[in-house]
C-alpha positions in Angstrom: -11.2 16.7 -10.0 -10.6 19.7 -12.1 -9.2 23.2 -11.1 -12.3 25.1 -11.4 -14.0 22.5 -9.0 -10.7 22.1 -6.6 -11.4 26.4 -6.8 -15.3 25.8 -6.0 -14.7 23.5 -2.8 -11.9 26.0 -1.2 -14.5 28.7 -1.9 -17.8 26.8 -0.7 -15.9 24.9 2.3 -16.6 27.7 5.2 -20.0 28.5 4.0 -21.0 25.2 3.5 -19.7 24.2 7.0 -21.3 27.2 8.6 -24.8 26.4 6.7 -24.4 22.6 7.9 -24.4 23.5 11.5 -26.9 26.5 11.1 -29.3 23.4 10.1 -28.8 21.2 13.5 -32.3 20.7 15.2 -33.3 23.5 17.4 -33.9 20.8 20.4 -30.1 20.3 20.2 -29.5 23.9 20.2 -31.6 25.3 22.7 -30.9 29.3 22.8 -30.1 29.5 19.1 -28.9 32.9 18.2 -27.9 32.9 13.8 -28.2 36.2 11.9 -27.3 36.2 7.9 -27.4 39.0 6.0 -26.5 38.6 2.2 -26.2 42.1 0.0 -25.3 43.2 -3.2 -22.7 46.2 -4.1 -21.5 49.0 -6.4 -18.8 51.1 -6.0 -16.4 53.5 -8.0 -12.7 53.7 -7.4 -9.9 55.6 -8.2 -6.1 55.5 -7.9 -3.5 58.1 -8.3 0.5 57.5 -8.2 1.8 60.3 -6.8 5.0 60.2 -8.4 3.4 61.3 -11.7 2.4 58.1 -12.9 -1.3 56.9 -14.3 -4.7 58.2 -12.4 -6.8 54.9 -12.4 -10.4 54.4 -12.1 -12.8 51.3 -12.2 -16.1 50.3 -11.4 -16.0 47.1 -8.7 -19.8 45.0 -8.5 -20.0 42.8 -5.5 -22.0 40.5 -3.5 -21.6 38.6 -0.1 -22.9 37.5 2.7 -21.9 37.9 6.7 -23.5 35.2 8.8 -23.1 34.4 12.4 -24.3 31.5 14.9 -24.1 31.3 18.8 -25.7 28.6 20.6 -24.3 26.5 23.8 -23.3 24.1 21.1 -21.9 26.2 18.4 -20.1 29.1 17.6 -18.7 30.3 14.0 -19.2 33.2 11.8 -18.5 33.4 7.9 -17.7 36.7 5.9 -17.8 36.6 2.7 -17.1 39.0 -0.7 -17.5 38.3 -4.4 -15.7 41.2 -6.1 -15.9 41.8 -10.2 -13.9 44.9 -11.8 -14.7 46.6 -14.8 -12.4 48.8 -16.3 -12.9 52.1 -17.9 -9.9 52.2 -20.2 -7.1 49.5 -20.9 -4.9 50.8 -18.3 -6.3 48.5 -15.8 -8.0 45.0 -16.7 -11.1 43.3 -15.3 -10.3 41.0 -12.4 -12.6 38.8 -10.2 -11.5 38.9 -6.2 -12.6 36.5 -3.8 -12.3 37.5 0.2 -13.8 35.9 3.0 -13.0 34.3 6.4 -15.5 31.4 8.3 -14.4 29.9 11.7 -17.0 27.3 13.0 -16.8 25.0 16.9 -19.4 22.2 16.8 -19.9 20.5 20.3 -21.7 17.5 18.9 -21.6 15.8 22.4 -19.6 16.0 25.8 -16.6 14.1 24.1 -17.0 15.2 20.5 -16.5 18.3 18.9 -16.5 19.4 14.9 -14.2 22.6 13.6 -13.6 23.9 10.6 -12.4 27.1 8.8 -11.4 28.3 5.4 -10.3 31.8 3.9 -9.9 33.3 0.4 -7.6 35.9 0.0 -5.0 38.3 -1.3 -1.4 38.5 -0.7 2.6 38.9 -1.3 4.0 36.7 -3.5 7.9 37.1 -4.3 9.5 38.3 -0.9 12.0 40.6 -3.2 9.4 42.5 -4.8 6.7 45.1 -4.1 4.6 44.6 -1.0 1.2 46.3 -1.8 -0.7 47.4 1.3 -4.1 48.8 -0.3 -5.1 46.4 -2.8 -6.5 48.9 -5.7 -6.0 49.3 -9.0 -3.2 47.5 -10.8 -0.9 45.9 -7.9 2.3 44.2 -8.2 3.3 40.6 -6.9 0.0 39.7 -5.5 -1.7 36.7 -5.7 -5.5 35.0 -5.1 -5.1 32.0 -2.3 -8.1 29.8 -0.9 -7.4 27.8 2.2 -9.7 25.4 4.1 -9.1 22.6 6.6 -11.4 20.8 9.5 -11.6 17.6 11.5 -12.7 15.7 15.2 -11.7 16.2 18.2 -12.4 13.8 20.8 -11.8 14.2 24.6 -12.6 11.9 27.0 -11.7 9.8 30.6 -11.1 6.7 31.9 -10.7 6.7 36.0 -7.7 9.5 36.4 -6.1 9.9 33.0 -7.7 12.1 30.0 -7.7 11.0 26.9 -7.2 13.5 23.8 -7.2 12.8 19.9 -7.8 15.1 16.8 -7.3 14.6 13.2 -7.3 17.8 10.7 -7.7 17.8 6.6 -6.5 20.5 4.8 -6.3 21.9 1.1 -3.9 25.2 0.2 -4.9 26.8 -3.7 -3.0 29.5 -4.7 -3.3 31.2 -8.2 -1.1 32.6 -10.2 0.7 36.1 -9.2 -0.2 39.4 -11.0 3.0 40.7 -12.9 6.0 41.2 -11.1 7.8 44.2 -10.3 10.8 44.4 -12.5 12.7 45.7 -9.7 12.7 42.6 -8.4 15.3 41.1 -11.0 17.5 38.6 -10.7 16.3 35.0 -10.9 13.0 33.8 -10.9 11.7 32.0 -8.2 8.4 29.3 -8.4 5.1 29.4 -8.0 3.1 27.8 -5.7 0.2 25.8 -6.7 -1.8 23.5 -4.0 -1.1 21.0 -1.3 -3.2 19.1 0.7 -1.9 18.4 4.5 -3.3 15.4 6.7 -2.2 15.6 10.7 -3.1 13.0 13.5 -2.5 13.8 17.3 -2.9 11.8 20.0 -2.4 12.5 23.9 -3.3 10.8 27.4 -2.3 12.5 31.0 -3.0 12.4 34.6 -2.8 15.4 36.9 -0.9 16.2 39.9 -1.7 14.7 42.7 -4.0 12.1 41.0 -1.6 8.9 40.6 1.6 11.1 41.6 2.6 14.5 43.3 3.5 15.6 39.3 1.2 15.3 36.1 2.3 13.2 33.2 1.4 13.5 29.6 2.4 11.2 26.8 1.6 12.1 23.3 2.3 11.1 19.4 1.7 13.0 15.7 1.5 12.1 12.1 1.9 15.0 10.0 2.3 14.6 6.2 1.6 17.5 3.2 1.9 16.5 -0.3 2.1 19.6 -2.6 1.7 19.7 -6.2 4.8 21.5 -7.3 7.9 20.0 -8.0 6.0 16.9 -5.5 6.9 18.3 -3.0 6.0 16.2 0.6 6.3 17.2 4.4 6.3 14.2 6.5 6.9 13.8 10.3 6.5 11.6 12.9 6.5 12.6 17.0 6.5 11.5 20.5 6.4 13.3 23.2 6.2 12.4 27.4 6.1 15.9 30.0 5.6 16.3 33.6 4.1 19.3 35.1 5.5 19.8 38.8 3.5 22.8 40.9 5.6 25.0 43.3 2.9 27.3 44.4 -1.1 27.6 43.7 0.2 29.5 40.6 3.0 28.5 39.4 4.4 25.0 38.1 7.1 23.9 36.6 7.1 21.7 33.5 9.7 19.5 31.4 9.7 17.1 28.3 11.7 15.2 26.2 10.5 14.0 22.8 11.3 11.9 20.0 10.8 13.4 16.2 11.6 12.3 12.4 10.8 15.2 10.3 11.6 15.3 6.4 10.9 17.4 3.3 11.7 16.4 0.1 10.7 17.4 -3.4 11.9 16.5 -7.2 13.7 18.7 -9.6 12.5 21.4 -12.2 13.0 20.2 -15.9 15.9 22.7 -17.4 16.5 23.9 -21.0 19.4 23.7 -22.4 21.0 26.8 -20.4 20.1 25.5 -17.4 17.1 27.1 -17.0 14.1 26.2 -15.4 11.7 24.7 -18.0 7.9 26.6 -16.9 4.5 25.9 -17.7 1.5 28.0 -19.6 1.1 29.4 -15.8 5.0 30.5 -15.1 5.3 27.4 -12.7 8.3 25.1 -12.8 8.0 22.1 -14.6 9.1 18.7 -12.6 11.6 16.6 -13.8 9.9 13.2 -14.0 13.2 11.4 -14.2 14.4 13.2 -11.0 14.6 11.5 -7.9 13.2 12.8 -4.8 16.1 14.7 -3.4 16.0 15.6 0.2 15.4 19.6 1.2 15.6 18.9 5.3 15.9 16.2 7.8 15.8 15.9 11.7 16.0 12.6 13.4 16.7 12.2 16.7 15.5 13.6 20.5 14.5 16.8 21.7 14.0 18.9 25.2 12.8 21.9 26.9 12.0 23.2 30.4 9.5 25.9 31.1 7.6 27.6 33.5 3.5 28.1 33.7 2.1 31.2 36.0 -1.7 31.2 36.5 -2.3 33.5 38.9 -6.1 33.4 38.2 -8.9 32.5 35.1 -7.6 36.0 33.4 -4.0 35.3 32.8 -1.9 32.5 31.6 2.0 33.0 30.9 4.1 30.8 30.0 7.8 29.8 28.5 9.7 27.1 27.4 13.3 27.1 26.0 15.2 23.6 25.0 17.2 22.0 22.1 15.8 21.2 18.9 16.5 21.3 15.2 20.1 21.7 16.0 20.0 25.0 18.2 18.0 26.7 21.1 14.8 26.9 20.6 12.4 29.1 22.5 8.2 29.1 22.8 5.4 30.3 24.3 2.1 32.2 24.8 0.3 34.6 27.0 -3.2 35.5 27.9 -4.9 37.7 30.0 -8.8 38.6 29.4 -9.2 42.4 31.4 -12.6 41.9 31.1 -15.8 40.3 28.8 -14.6 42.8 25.4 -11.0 44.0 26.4 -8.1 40.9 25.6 -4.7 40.3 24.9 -2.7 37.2 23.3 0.9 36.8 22.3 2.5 33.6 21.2 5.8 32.6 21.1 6.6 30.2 18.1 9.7 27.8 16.5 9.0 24.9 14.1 9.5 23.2 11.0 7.0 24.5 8.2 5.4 24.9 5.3 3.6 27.9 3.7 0.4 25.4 3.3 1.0 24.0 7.2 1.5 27.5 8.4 -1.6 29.2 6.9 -3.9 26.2 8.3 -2.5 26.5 11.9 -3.0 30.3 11.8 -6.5 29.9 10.3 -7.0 27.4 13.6 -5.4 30.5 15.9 -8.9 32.8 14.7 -11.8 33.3 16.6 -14.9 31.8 15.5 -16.3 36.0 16.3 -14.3 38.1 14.7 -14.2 42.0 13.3 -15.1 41.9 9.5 -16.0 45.1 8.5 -19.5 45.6 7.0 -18.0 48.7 5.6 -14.1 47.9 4.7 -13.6 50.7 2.1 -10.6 50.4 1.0 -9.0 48.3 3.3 -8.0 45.1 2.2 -10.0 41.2 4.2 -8.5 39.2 6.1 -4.5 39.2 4.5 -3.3 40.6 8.3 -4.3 40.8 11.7 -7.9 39.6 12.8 -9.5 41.0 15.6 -12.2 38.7 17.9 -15.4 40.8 19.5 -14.7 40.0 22.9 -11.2 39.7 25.5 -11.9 35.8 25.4 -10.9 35.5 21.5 -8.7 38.9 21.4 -7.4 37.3 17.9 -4.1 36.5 15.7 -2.6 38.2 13.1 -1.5 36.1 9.4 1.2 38.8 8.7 4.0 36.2 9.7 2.9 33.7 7.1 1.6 36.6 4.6 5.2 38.1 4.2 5.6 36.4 0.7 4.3 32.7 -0.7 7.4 30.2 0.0 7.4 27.1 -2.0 10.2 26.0 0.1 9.9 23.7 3.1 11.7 26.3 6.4 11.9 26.8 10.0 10.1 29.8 11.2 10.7 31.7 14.6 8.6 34.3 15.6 6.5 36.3 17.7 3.1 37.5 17.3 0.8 40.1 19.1 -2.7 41.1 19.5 -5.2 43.3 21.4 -8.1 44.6 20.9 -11.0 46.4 23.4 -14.7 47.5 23.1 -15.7 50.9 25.0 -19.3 52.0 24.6 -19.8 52.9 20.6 -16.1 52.7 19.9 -13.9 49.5 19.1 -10.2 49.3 18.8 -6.9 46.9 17.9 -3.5 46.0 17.8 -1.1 43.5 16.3 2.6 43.4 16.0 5.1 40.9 15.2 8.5 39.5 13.9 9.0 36.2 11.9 12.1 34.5 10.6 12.6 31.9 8.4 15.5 30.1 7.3 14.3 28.5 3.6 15.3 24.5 2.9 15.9 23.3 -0.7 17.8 20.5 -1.8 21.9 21.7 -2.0 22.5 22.6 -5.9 19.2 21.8 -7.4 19.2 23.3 -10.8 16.9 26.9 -10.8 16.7 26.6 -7.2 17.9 29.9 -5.6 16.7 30.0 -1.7 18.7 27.1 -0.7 20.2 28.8 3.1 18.7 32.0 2.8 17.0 33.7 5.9 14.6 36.1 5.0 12.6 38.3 7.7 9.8 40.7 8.7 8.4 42.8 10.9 4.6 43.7 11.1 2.0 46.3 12.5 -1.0 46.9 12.5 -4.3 49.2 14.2 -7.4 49.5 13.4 -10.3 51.7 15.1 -14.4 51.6 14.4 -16.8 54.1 16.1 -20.7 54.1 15.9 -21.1 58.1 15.4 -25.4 57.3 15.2 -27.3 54.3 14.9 -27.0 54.4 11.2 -23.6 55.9 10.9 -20.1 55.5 11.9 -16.1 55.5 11.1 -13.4 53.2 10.6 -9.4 53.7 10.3 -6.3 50.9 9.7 -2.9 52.0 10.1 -0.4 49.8 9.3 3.5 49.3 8.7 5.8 46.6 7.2 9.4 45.8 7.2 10.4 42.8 4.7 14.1 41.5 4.4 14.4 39.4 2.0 18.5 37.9 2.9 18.6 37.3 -1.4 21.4 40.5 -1.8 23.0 38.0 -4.4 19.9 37.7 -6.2 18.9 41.6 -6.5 21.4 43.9 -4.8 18.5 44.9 -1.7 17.2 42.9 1.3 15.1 45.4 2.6 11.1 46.5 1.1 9.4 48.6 3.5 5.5 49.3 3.2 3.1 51.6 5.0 -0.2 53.7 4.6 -3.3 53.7 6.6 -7.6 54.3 4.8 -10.4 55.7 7.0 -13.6 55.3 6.3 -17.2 56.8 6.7 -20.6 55.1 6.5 -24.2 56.0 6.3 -27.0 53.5 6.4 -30.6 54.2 5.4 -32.7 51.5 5.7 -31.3 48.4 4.1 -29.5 50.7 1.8 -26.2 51.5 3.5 -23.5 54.5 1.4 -19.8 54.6 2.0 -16.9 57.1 1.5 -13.2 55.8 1.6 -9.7 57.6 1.3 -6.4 55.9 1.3 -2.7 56.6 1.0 -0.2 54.0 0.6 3.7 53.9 0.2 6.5 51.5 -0.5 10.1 51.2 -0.6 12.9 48.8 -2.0 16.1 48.7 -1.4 17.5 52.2 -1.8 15.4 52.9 -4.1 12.9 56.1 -4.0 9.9 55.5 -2.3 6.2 54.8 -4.7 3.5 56.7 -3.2 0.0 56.4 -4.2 -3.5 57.5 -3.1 -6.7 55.8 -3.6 -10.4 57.0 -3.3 -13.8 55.2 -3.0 -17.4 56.0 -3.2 -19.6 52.7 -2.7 -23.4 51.7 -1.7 -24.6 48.6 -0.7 -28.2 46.9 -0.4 -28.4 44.6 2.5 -31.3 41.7 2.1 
């Protein structure tokens, strides 16, 4: 298959999933509720740095399409941008962006259900370097990235025990970065390219009181990755038995003990005669085909925790588990609580072995299949943070934690993440917030391998408001604010990259032809350095079909 096509089926894979179950039979659909709404786009942009640098400005041509479905047997929605930039002078070049989001549940049958998402994208590449917030003009250290995945899910009974299986398929692509910041320095690091991930789970439990006064659950997982650079492979194997003990009508007690082989591995880069990595036409590392596969992290052996579940009715769910594993304490969890039908909240509490490909798919599977995309974005940049659902039953998730720079390196990330978001009357409004850290694995003295150890960090938020001011007009505004640490002061003599601005926008619609006016400011800092400001502008109109 060749690159363009691999690009073609990243791109196609929501829409194509989303038009597949628009199609199901209206007898199996019954109350079928599916709007699409496809429109073309011209708008003229301009950006200023403030610090007496160049005054940009570009003509951007688009087209999309924003569909949604909602019937008892699916839900999904797909939002998606085809961007083209046309410069006015040489000082900025012409580009094509791709941005979209699609989330799709299929209930095929009582047992069976379909799901799928996929997402094209801009974001952070080199976590040393610049960390653009309003993606206009000529932005440093950013790079195009198409993700899809989807699978079965089966659930089903046999006299007191339940019976759950899923398997998910999933393909990473991510281009090659725009030019780096030179204040970066120090060594270079790779490129990602694409991996595909396959993951298997299996589970079967009984509940309390059933066969005995305390649930059991026994469950297995194959997980494997195979990534393109430097053949890189994540493979792991899993079982897992818990019992789930209640103490009151809303709380119970639960404890597990599992068994896990987890493994990374990868082959070396070809080096010149300095030692240097050898790169391709693209600035990726070459692999050494001689090499052999040398081993970036291994776990083998048991693991444990002991937690505690509170469910003091359908709104809320808490709870927490802390055990051993991977060498050290680990702690997880996740809240809920739904205040009512459009006002929700969701944190999660999360430690695991990862991969920037693995990460981004179980994020995608985090989203709400309804989500807040913007009709009118302006100047703020799809999908690269927090998403937002439409109601308090999907509040959302936020991608900041796998966002804070494109890893090629197998590492174990702990975080938490944030969200909430609530609907009064003609106004809408939310918030995320969150903290990730990840401890990178290479193998030990790899040649050009410089994140072998290294714990880099960040620290994320984020709010955005809409209000309908008329039937055909209304506002929107994003603040948002990041911390990076990038634990490399060997490499460039500063850990620390902060980034923060906010855009508001103002819309007009008349008829199908809908105007927009957008003002942004943006600023970031590296190291202790002075910080780059820079403010952008935007005057746009849009034909909706």
């Amino acid at each position: 298959m060749t690159r363009h096509a691999i690009r073609s089926l990243a791109l196609a894979g929501g829409a194509v999933t989303l038009a597949a179950l628009i199609a199901v039979p209206a007898a199996a659909q019954a109350t079928r509720r599916v709007t699409i709404s496809p429109y073309v786009e011209a708008s003229q942009i301009l950006s200023a740095d403030l610090d007496g640098g160049d005054v940009l400005t570009y003509t951007s041509l688009a087209a999309g399409v924003d569909a949604a479905i909602a019937t008892p047997r699916v839900s999904g929605q797909l939002s998606y941008r085809y961007e083209r930039r046309f410069a006015w002078d040489d000082d900025i070049g012409d580009s094509d962006i791709h941005s979209g989001l699609a989330r799709v549940n299929a209930k095929v049958s009582n047992a069976l259900t379909l799901e799928a998402g996929g997402i094209a994208t801009r974001t952070r590449s080199d976590i040393r370097g610049a960390a653009p917030g309003l993606l206009v003009g000529n932005v440093d250290n950013v790079a195009q990235l198409y993700s899809v995945y989807g699978g079965p899910s089966l659930a089903t009974t046999a006299g007191p025990v339940a019976f759950n299986a899923n398997y998910r398929l999933g393909y990473t692509k991510v281009e090659t970065p725009t030019f780096a910041d030179p204040r970066a320095g120090g060594r270079r690091l790779d490129y990602y390219d694409d991996s595909i991930g396959h993951t298997a789970t299996a589970s079967a439990s009984v509940a309390p009181g059933s066969v005995a006064p305390f649930g059991m659950t026994l469950s297995g997982a194959y997980d494997r990755e195979t990534a393109s650079q430097l053949k890189q492979r994540y493979e792991g194997y899993f079982g897992r038995g818990d019992v789930l003990q209640p103490v009151s009508p809303y709380v119970a007690l639960t404890a597990g003990v599992g068994y896990e082989t987890i493994e990374t591995s990868q082959k070396d880069p070809l080096v010149d005669a300095t030692g240097a990595p050898v790169v391709d036409r693209r600035g990726r590392f070459v692999t050494d085909a001689a090499s052999p596969r040398r081993i970036a992290y291994r776990t083998d052996g048991l693991y444990y925790d002991a937690g505690v579940i509170w469910r003091p009715n359908r709104r809320t769910s808490v709870e927490g588990h802390v055990g051993k594993r991977y060498g050290s304490l680990s702690v997880t969890g996740a809240a809920t609580y739904q205040a009512s039908q459009s006002v929700g909240m969701s944190v999660v509490v999360y430690d695991g072995i990862q991969t920037f490909g693995r990460q981004l798919r179980t994020g995608l599977a985090n989203l709400p299949t309804s989500f807040v995309s913007g009709q009118q974005q302006g100047l703020d940049p799809q999908f690269n943070g927090c998403v937002f659902g439409t109601s308090g039953a999907q509040p959302g998730a936020c991608l900041n934690d796998v966002f804070q720079s494109i890893s090629t390196s197998s590492y174990r990330a702990r975080g938490i993440n944030g969200v909430i978001v609530a609907t009064r009357g003609r106004s809408t409004w939310g918030a995320g917030a969150g903290y990730v850290n990840r401890k990178l694995f290479a193998p030990q003295n790899a040649p050009g391998i410089a994140v072998d150890g290294l714990d880099d960090e960040s620290y994320f938020g984020q709010l955005f408001y809409t209000r309908s001011l008329t039937r055909v007009s209304g506002v929107n505004a994003d603040l948002f604010v990041n911390y990076y640490d990038s634990g490399v002061e060997d490499i460039t003599g500063d850990t620390s990259v902060w980034s923060y601005g906010g855009s508001g926008t103002y819309y007009h619609n008349f008829g199908r032809l809908g105007t927009t006016a957008s003002a942004g400011l943006y600023s970031f800092k590296v190291g202790d350095l002075d910080s780059v400001w820079s403010a952008q502008a935007l005057i746009g109109a849009r034909y909706q079909f």
